[in-house]
N, C-alpha and C positions, 0 to 999 in steps of 0.2 A: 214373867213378872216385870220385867224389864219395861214392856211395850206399857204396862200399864201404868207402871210407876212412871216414865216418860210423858204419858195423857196424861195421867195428874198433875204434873207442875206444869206442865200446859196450860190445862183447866185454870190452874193456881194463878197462871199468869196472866189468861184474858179476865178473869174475874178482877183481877186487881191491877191494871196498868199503868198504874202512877208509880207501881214500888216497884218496876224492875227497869233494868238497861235492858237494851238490844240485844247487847253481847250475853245475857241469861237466857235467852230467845235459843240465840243461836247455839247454846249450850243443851239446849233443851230438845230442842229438833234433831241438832245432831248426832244426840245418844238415841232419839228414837229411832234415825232411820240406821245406825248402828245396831240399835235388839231387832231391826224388821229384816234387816241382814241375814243377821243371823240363825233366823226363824224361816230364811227361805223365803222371806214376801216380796222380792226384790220389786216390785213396781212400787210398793207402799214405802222401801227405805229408798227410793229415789227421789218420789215425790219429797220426803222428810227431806231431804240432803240440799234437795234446791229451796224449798223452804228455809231451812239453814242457812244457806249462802246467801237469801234477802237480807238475813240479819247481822250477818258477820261485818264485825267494823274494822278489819287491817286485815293484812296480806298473809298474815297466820290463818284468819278463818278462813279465808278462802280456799289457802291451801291444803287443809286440813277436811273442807267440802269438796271437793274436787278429785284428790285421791279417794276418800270414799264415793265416790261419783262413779269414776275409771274402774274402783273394785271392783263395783256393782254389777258393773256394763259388761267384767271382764267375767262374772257367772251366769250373766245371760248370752255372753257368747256375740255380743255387741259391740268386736272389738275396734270399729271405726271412733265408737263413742268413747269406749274405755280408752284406747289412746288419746282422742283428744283431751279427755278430760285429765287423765294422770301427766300429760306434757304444761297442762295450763298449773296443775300444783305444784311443781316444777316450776315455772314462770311467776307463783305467789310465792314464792317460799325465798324471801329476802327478808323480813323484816325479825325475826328471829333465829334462835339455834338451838331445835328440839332434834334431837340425835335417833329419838325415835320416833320420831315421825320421818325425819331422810331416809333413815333404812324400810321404812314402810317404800316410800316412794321411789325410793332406788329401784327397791325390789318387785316392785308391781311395775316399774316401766319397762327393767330389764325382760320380765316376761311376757309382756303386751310385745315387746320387739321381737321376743323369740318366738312367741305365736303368731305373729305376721311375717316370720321368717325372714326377718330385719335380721340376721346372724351379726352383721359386722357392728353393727350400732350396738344390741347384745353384749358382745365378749365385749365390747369399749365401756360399756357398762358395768363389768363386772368390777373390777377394780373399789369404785365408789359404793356400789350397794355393796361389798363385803366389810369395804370401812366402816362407812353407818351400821350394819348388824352388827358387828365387832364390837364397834365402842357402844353401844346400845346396850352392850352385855344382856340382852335378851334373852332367851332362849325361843322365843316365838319366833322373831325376827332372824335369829340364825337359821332354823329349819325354815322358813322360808327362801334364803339365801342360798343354802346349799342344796335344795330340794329345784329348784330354777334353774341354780349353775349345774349340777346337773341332767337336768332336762335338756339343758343345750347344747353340752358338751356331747352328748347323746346324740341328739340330734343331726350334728356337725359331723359325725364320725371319729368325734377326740376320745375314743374308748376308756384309754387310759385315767383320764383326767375326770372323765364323768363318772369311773371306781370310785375315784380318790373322794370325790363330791357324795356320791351315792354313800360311801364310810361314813362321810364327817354327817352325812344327814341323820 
């Protein structure tokens, strides 16, 4: 219902272009290629997402198009794209301070580094993306954090430490 409710304020908003900002646009795009995500359409919530990002007027939308860009890329296994695009959210992400959106991005970069077997930039990583899930008091964002950290610590041979990770998951 997502996908459809999204096409209608769509619809809503080429029918009537005098009564919205840009920044409704991009609000609008970006929840769609969010439910297209979600839905597994990944070619269709990319297209959405760049669309998105035509309309985004500061360094919040950008950043905030761009980790969903990097997600995308990183379930189609398009990890050249998914890292560049999660490094550039990262590189937008100045002009405000959403705690949940850094622990999004923390946490999608740290894995893109650990899937490319970037270890060392990784664990340098971990520090930041636990903070941001932390104070995020999320609970999405924690099991993303500790389900990562330990995927790496695994991977690395830190037995021990990827238990501890694999508990808190």
């Amino acid at each position: 219902k997502g996908i459809t409710y999204a096409n209608q304020v769509i619809k809503t908003f080429e029918d009537h272009p005098n009564t919205i900002s840009k920044n409704m646009l991009w609000y609008a795009y970006n929840n769609l290629g969010i439910n297209y995500d979600d839905d597994k359409q990944y070619e269709k919530a990319i297209e959405s997402h760049l669309k998105a990002l035509t309309d985004g007027i500061n360094a919040s939308d950008s950043s905030y198009s761009y980790n969903n860009l990097g997600n995308t890329y990183k379930k189609l296994k398009q990890f050249k794209q998914s890292e560049k695009n999660l490094n550039l959210s990262l590189k937008h992400s100045t002009d405000y301070d959403d705690i949940y959106h850094f622990a999004t991005v923390y946490s999608n970069v740290l894995d893109i580094e650990r899937i490319n077997k970037n270890y060392q930039k990784a664990n340098s990583l971990l520090d930041s993306a636990y903070y941001f899930a932390a104070k995020s008091k999320s609970p999405e964002k924690l099991i993303d954090f500790y389900n990562y950290a330990y995927l790496l610590k695994k991977e690395t041979g830190n037995y021990p430490v990827a238990i501890e990770y694999l508990s808190q998951y």
